[in-house]
Backbone as a chain_set.jsonl record, in Angstrom:
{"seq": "XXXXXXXXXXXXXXXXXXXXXXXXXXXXXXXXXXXXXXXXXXXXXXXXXXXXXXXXXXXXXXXXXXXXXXXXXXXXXXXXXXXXXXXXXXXXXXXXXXXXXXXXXXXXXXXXXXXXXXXXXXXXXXXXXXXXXXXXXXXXXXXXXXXXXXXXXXXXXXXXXXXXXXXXXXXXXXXXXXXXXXXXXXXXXXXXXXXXXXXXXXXXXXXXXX", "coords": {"N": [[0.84, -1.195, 0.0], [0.879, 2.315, -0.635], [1.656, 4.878, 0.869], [2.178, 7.315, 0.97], [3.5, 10.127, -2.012], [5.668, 11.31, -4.091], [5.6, 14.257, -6.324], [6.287, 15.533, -9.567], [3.583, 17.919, -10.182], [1.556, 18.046, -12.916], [-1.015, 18.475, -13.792], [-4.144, 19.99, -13.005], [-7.45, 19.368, -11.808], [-11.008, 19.23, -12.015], [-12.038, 17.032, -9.978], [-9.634, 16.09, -9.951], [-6.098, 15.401, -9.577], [-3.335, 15.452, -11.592], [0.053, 13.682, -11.434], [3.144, 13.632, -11.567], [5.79, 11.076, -11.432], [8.905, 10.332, -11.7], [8.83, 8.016, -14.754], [6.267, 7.845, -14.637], [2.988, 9.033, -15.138], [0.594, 9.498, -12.341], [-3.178, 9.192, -11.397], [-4.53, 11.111, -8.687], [-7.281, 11.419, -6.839], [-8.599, 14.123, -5.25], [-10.71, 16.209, -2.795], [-12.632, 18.644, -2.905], [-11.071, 21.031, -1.065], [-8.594, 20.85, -0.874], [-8.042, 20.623, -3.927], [-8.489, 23.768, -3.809], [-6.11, 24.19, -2.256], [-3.979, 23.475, -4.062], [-4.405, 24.332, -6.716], [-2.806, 26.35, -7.975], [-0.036, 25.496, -8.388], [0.649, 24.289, -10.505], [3.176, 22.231, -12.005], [4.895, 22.321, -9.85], [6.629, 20.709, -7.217], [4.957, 17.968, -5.066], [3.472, 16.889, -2.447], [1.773, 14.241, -1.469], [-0.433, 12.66, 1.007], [-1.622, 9.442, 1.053], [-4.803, 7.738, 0.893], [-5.695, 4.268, -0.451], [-8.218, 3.202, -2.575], [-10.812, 0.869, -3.776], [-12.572, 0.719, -6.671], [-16.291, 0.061, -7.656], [-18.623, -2.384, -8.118], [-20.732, -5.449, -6.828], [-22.308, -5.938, -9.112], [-20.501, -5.115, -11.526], [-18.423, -6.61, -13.321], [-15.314, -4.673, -13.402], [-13.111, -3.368, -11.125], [-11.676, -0.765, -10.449], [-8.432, 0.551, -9.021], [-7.839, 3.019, -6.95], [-6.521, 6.359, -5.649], [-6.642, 8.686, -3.251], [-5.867, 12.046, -2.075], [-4.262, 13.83, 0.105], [-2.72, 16.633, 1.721], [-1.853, 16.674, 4.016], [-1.43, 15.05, 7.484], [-3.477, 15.082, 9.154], [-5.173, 15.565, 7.639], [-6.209, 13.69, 6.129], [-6.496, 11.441, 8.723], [-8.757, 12.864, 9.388], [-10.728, 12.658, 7.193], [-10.911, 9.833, 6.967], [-11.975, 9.563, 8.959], [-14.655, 10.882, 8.637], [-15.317, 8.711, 6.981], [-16.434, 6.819, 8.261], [-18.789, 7.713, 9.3], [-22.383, 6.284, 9.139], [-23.586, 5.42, 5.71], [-22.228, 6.712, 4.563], [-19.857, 6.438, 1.824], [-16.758, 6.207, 0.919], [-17.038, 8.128, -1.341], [-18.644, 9.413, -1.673], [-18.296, 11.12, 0.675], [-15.915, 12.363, -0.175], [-16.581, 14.262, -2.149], [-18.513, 15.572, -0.75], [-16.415, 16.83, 1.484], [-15.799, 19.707, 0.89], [-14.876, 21.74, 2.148], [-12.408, 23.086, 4.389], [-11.303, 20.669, 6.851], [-11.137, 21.684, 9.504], [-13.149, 23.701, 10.009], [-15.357, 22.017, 8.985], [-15.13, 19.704, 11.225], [-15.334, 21.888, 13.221], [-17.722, 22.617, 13.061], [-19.38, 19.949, 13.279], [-18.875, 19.69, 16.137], [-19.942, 21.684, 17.472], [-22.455, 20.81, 16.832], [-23.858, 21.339, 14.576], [-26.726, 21.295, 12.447], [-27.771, 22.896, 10.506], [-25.115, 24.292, 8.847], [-24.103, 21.804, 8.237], [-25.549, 20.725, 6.352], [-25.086, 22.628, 4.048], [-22.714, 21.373, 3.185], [-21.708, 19.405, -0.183], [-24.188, 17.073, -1.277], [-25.007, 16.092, 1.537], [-27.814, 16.221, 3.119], [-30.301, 16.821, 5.359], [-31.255, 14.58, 7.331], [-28.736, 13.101, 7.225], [-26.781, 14.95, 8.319], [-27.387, 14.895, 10.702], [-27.104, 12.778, 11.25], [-24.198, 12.456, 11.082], [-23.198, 13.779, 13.309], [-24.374, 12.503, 15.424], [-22.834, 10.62, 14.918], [-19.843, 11.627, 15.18], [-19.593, 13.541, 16.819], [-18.1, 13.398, 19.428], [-15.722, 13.033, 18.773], [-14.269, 14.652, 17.012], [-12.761, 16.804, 18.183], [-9.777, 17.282, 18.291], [-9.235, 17.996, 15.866], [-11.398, 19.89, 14.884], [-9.82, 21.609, 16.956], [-7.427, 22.74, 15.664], [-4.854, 24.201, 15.374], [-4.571, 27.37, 13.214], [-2.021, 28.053, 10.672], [0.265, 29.974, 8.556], [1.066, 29.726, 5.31], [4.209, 30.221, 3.582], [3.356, 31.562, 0.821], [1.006, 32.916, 2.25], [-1.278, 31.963, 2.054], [-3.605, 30.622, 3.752], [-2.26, 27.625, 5.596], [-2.07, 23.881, 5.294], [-3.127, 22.177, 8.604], [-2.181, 20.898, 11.591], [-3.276, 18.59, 14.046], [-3.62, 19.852, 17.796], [-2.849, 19.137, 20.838], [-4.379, 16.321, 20.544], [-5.902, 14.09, 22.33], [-5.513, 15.263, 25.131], [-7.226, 17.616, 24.278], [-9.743, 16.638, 23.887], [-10.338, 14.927, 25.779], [-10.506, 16.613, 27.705], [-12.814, 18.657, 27.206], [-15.041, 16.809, 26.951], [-15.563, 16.064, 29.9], [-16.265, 18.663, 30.375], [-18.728, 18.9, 28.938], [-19.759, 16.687, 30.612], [-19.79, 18.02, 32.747], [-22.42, 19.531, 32.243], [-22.058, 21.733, 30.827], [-22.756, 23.364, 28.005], [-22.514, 22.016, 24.831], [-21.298, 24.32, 22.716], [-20.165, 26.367, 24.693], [-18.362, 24.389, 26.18], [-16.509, 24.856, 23.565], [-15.967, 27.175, 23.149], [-14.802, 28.011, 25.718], [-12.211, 26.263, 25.315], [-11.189, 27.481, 23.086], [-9.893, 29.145, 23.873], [-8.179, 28.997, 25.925], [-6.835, 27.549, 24.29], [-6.035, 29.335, 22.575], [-3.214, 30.342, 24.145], [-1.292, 28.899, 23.259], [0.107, 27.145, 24.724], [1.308, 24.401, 25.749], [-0.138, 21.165, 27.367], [-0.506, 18.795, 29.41], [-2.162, 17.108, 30.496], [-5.706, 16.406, 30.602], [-6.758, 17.787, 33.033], [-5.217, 19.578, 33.465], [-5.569, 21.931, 31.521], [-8.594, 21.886, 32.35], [-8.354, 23.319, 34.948], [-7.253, 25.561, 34.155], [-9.162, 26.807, 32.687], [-11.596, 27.071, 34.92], [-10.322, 28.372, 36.583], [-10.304, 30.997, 35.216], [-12.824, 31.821, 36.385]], "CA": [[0.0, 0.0, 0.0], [1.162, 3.569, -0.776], [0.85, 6.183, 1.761], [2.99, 8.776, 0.565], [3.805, 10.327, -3.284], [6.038, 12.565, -4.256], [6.062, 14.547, -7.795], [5.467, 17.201, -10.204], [2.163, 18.872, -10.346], [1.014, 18.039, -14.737], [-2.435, 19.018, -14.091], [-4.795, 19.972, -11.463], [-8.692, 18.758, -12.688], [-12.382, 19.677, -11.142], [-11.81, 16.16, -8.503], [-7.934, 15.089, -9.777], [-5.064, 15.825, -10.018], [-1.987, 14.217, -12.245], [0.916, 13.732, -10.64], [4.696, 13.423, -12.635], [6.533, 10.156, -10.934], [9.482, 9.461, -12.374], [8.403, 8.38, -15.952], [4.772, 7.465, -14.596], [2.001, 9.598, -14.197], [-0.44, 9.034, -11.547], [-4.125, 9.814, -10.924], [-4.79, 11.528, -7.473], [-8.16, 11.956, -6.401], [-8.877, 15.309, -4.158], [-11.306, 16.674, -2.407], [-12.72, 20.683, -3.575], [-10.686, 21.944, -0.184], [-7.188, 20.433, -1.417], [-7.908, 21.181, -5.068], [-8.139, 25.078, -4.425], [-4.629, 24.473, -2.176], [-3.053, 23.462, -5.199], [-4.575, 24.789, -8.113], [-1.69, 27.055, -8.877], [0.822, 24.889, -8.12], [1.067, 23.17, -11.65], [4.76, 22.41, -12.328], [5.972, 22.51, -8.93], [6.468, 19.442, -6.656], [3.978, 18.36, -4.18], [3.908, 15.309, -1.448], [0.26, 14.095, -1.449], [-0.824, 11.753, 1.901], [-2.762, 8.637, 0.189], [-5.4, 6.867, 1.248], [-6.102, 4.099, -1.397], [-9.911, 1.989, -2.011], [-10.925, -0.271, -5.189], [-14.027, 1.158, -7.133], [-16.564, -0.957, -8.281], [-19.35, -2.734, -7.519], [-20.675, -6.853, -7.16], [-22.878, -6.371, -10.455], [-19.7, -5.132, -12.717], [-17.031, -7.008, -13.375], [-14.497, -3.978, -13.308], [-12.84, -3.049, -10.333], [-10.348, 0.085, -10.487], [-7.79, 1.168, -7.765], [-8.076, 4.718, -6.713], [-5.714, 6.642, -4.792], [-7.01, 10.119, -2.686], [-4.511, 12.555, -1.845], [-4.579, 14.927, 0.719], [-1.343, 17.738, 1.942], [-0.865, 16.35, 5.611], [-1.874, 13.24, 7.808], [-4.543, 15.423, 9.932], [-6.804, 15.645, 7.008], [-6.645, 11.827, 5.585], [-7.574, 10.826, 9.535], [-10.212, 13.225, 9.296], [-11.066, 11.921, 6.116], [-11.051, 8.339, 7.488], [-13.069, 9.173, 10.322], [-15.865, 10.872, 8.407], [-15.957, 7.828, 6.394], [-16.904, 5.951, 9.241], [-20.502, 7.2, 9.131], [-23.143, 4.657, 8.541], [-23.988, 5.754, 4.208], [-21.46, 8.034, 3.606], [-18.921, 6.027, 1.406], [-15.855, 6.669, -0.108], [-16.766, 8.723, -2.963], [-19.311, 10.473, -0.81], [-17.296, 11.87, 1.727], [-14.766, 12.797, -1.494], [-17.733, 14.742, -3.174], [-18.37, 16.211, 0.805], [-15.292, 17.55, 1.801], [-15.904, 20.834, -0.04], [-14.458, 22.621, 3.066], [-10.996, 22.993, 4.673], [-11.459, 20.033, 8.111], [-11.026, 22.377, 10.727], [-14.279, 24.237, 9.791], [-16.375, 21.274, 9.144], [-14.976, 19.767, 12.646], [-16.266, 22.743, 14.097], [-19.937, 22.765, 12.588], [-19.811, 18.849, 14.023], [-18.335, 19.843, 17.441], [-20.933, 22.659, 17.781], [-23.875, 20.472, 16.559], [-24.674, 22.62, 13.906], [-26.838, 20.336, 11.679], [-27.81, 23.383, 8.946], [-23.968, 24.074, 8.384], [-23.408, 20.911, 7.717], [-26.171, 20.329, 5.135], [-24.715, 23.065, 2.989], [-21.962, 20.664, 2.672], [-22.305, 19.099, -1.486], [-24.626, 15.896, -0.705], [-25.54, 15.959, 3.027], [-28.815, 16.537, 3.763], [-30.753, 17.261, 7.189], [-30.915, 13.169, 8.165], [-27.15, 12.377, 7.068], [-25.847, 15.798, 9.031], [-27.536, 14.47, 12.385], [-26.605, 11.541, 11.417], [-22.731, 12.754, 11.271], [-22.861, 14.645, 14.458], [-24.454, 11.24, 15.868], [-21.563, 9.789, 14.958], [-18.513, 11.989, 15.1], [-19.614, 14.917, 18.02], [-16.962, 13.6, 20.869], [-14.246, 12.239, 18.222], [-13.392, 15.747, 15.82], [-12.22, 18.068, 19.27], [-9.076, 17.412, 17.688], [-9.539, 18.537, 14.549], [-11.897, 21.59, 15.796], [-9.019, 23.289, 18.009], [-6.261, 22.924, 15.012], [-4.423, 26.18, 15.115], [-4.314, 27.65, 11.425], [-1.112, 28.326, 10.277], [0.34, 30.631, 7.341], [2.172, 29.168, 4.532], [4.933, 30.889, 2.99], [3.054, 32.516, 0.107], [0.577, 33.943, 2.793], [-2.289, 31.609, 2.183], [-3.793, 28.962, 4.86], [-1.047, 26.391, 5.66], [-2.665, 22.555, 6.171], [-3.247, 22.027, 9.675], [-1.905, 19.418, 12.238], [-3.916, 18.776, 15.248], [-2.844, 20.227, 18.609], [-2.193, 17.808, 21.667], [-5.69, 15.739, 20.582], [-6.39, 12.907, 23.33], [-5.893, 15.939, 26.17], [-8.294, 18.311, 24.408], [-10.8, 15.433, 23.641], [-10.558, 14.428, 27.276], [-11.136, 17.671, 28.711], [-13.906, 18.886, 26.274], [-15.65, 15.703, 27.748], [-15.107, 16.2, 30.964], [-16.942, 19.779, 30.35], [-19.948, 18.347, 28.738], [-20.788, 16.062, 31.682], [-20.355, 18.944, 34.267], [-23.298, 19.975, 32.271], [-22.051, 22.691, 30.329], [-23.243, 22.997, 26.297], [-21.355, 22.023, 23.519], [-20.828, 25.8, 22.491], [-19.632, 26.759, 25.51], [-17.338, 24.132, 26.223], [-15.548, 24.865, 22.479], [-15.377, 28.499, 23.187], [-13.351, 27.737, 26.738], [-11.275, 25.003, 25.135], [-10.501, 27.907, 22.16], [-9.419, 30.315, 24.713], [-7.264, 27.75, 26.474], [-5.618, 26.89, 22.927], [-5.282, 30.542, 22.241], [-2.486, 30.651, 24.57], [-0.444, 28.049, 22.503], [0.679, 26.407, 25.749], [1.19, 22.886, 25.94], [-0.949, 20.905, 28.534], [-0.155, 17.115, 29.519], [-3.915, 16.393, 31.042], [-7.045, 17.242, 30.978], [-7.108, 17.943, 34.427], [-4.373, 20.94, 33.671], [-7.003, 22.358, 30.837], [-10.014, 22.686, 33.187], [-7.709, 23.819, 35.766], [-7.029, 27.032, 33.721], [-10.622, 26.789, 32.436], [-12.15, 27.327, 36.123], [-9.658, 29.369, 37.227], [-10.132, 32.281, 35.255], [-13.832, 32.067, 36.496]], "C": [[0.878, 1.248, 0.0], [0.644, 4.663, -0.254], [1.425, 7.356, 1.759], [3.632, 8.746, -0.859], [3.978, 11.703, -3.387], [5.94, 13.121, -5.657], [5.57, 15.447, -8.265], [4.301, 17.28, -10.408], [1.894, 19.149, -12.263], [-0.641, 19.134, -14.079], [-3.25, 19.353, -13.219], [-6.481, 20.116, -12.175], [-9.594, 19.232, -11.447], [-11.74, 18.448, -9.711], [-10.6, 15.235, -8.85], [-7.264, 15.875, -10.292], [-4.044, 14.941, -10.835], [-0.873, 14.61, -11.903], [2.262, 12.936, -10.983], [5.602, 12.499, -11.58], [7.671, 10.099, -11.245], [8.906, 9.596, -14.383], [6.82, 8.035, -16.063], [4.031, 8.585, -14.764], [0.736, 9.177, -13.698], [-1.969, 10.203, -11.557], [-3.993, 9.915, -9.634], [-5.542, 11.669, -7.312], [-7.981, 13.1, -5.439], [-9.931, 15.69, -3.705], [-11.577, 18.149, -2.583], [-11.648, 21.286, -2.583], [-8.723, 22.118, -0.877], [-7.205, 21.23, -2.565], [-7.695, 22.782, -4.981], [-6.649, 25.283, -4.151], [-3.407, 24.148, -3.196], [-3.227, 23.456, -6.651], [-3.874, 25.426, -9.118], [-0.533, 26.759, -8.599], [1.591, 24.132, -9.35], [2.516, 23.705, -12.151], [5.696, 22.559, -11.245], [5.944, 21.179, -8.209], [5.873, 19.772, -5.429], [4.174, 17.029, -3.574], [2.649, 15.385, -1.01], [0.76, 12.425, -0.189], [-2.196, 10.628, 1.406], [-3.519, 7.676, 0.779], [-6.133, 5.891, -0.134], [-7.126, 2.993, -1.349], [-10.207, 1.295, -3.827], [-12.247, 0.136, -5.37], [-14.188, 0.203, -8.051], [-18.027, -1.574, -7.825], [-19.752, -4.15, -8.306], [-21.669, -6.63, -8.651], [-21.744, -5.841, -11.49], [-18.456, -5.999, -12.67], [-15.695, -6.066, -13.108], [-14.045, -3.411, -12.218], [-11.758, -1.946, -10.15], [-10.208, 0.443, -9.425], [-7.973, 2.856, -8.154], [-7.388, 5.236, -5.922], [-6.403, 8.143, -4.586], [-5.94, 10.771, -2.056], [-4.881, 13.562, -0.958], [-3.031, 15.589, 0.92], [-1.089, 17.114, 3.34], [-2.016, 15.467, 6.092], [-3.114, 13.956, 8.532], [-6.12, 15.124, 8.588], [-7.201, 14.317, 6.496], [-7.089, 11.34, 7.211], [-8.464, 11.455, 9.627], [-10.973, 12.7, 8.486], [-11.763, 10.14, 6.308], [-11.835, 8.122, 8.48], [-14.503, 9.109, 10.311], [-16.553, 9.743, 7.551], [-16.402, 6.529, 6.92], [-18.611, 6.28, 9.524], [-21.465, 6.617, 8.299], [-24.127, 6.07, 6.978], [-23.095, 6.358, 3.759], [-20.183, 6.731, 3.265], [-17.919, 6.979, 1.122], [-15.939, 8.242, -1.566], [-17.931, 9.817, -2.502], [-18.863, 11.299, -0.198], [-16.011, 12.753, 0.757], [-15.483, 14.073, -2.05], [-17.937, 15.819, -1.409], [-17.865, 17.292, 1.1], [-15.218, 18.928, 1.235], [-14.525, 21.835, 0.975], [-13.183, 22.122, 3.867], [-11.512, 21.748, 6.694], [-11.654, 20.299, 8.891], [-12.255, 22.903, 10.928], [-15.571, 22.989, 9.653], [-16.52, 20.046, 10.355], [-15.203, 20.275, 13.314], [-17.448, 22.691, 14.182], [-19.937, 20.798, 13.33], [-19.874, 18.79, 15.454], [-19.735, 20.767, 18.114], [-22.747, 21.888, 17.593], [-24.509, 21.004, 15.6], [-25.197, 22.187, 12.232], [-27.006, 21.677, 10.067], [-26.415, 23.638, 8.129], [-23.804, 23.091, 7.61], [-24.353, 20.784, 6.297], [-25.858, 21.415, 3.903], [-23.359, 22.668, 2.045], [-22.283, 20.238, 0.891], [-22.963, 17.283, -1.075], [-25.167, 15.813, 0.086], [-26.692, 17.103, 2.888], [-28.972, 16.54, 5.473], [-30.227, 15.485, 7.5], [-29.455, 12.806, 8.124], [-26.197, 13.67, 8.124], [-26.136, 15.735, 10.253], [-26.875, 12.985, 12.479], [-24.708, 11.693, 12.004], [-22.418, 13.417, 12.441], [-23.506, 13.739, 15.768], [-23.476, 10.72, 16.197], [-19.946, 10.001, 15.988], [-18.513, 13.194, 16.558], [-18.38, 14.801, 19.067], [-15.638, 12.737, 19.735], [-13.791, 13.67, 17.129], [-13.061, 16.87, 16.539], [-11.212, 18.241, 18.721], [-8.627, 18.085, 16.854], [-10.2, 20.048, 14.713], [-11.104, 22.653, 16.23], [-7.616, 23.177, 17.314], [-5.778, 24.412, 14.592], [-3.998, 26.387, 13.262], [-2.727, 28.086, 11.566], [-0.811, 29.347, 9.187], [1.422, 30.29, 6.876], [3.004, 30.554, 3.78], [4.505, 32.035, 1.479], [1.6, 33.312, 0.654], [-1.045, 33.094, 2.773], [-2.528, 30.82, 3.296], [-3.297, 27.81, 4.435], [-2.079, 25.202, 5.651], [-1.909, 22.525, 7.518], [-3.193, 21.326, 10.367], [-2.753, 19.474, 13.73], [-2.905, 18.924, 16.29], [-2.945, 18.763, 19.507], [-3.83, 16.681, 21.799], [-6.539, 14.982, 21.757], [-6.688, 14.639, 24.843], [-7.457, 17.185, 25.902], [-9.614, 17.666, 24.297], [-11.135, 15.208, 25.217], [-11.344, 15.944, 27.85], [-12.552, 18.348, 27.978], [-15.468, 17.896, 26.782], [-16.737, 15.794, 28.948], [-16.011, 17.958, 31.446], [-18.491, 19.903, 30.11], [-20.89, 17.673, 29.771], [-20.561, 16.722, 33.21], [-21.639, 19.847, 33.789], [-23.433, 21.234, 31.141], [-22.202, 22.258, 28.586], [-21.924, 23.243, 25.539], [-20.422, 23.137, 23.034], [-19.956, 26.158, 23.371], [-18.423, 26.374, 25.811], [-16.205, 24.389, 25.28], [-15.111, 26.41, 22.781], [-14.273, 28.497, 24.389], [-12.093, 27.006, 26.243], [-10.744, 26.241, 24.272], [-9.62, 28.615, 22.826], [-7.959, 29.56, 25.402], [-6.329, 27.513, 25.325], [-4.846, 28.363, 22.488], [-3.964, 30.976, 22.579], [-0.897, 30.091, 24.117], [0.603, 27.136, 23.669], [0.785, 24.915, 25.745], [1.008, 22.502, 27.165], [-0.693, 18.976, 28.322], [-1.288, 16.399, 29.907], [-4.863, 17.035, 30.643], [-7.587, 18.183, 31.961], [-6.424, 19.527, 33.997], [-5.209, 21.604, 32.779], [-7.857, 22.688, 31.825], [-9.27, 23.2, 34.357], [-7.753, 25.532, 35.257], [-8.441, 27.468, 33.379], [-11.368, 27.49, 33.666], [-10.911, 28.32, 36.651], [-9.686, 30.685, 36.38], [-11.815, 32.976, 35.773], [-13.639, 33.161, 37.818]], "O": [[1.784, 1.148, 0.827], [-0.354, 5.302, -0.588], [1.155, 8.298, 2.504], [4.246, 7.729, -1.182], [3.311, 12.705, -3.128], [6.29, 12.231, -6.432], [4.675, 16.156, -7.804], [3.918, 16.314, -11.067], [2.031, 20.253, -12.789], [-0.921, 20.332, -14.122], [-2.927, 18.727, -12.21], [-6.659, 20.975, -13.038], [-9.212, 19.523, -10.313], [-11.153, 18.858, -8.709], [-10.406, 14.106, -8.399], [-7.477, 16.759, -11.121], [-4.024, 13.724, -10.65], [-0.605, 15.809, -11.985], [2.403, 11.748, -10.693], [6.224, 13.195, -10.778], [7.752, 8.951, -10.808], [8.692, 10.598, -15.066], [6.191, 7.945, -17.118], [4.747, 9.499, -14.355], [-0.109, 8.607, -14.389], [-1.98, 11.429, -11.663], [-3.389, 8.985, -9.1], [-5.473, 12.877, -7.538], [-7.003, 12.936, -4.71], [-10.661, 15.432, -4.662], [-10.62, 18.894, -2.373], [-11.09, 22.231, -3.141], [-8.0, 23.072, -1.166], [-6.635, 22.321, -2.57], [-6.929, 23.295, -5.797], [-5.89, 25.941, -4.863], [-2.228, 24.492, -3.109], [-2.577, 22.887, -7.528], [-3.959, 25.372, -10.345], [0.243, 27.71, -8.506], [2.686, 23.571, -9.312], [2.931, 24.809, -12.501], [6.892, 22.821, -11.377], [5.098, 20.417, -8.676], [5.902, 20.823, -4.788], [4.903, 16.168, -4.067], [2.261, 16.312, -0.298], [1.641, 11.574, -0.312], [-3.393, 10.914, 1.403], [-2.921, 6.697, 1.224], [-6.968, 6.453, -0.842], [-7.128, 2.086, -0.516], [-9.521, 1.531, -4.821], [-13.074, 0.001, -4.468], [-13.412, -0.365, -8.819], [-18.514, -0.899, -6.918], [-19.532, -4.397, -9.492], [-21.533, -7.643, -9.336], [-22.09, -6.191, -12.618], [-17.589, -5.855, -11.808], [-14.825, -6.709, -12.52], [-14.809, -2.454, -12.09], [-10.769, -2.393, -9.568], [-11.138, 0.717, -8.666], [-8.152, 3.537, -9.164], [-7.444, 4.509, -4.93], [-6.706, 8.786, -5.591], [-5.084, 10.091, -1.491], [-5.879, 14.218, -1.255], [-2.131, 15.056, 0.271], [0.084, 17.118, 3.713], [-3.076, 15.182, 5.535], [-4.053, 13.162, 8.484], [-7.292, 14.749, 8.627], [-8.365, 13.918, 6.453], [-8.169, 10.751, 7.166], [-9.425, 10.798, 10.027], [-12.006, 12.198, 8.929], [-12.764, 9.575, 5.867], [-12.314, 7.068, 8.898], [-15.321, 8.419, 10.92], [-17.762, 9.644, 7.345], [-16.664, 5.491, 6.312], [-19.465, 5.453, 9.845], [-21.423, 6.47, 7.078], [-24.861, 7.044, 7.147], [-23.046, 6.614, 2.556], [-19.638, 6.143, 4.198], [-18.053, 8.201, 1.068], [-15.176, 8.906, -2.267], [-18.012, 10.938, -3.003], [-19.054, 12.453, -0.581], [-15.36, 13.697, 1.203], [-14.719, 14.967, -2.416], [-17.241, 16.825, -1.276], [-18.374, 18.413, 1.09], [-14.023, 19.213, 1.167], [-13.544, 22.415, 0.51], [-12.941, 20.921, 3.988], [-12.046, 22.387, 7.601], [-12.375, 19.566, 9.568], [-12.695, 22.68, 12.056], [-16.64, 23.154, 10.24], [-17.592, 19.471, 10.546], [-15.434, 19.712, 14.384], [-18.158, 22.713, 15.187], [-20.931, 20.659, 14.043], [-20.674, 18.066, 16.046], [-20.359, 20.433, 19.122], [-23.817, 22.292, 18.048], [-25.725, 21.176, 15.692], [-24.609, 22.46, 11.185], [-26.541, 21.473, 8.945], [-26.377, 23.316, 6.942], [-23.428, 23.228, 6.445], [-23.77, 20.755, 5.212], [-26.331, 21.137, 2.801], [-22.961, 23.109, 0.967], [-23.284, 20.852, 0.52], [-22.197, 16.42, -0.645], [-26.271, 15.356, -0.208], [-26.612, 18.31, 2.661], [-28.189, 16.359, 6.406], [-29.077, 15.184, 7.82], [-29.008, 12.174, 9.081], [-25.106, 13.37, 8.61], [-25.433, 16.333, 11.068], [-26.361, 12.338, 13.392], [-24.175, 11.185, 12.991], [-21.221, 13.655, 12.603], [-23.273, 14.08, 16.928], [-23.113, 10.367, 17.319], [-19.305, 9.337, 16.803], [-17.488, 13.55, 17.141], [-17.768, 15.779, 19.495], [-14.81, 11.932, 20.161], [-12.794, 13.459, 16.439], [-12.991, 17.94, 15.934], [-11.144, 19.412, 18.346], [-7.634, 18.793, 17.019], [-9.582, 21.111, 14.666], [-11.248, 23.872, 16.138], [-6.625, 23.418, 18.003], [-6.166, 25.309, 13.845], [-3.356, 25.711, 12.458], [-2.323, 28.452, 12.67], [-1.888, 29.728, 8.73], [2.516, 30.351, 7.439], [2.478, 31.633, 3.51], [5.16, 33.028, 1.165], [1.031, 34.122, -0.078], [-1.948, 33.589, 3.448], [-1.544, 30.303, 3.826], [-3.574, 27.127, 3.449], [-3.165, 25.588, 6.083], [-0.709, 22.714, 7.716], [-4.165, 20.578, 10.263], [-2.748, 20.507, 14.399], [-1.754, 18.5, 16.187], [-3.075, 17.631, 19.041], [-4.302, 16.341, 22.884], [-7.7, 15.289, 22.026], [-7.785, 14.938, 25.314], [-8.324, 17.523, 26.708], [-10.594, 18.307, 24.677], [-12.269, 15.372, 25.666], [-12.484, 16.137, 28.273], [-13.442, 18.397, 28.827], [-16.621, 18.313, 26.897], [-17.96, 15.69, 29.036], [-16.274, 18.291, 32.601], [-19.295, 20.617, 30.708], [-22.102, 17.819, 29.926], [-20.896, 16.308, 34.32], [-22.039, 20.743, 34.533], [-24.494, 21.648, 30.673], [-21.872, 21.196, 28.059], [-20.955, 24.003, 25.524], [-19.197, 23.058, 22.932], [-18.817, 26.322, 22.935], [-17.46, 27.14, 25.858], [-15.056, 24.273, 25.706], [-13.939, 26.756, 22.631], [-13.113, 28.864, 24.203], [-11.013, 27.196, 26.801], [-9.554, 26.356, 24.569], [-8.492, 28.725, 22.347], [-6.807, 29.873, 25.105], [-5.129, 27.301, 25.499], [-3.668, 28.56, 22.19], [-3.365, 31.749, 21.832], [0.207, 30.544, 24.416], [1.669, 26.598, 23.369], [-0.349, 24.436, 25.733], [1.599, 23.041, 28.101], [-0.729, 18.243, 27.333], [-1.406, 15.194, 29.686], [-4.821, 18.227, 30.34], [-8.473, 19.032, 31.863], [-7.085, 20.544, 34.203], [-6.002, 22.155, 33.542], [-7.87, 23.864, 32.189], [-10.163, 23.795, 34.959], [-8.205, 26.473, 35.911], [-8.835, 28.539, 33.84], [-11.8, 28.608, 33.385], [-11.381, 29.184, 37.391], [-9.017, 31.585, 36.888], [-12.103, 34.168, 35.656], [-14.62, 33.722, 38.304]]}, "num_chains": 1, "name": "protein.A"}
């Protein structure tokens, strides 16, 4: 399996890209958020994170490999996580993704089923459905500090210390307090760019500036 590809930037397409190997070139699937980060990139080299699935189905005989490419490992496990809810395949979640992770980790974190249905695809039942699913697993993803890449646009984004803000986020919910609330303390808390080893040290600062 191939989980990393490096190479020149041939072409950049509505949902692919082609991608200069050596003397190969490869298809890349993308997602709309990726595609705008490297729309004007053609001709430069790029290092796509691959998650790869076999399209097809039991009434055709034809089965083609497919490789999806994303810019860094936060967004293929996001990627991998949302394709853990029950209908949304592969090629759904591909078609989905319109929006940069961090933002549509928020609208799940927050509960915020009309957001999500302006996603491409997701309707009302599939965006409760996804916030069913995913509400206490995309804190992670939610409190990823943006970055700025070298020509000034939004960098891809690595999650901050995940398991502690997941824990404490939690841990906020079942003292009662709403979803909203807890994400706005947890942002405030991240704002400071501090690194925190528990949960416990999080709501510590949390309640203490009360």
């Amino acid at each position: 399996m191939i989980t990393k590809m490096t190479g020149i930037l041939n072409r950049v397409l509505d949902e692919e890209v082609r991608l200069q190997v050596g003397p190969f070139e490869y298809q890349v699937m993308i997602p709309e958020f990726v595609r705008r980060q490297v729309q004007m990139k053609s001709g430069s080299e790029v290092m796509f994170h691959l998650v790869e699935y076999i399209e097809g189905s039991q009434n055709s005989s034809r089965w083609t490999p497919r490789r999806i490419g994303f810019l860094n490992e936060a967004e293929l496990e996001f990627f991998e996580l949302f394709c853990t809810v029950d209908k949304i395949g592969v090629k759904k979640a591909l078609k989905a993704m319109s929006r940069p992770i961090k933002e549509i980790a928020d609208a799940i974190a927050r509960q915020d089923v009309k957001w999500l249905t302006t996603m491409p695809g997701i309707g009302k039942q599939t965006a409760e459905q996804i916030i069913a699913t995913l509400k206490n697993k995309v804190t992670r993803f939610a409190m990823a500090p943006a970055r700025e890449a070298v020509d000034g646009t939004s960098a891809p984004t690595e999650p901050m210390d995940g398991s502690v803000f997941e824990d404490a986020y939690l841990a906020l919910l079942a003292l009662q307090m709403s979803p909203v609330e807890a994400r706005s303390r947890l942002d405030q808390v991240a704002a400071s760019g501090k690194p925190y080893k528990t949960a416990e040290d999080v709501l510590n600062v949390i309640f203490r500036k009360e």
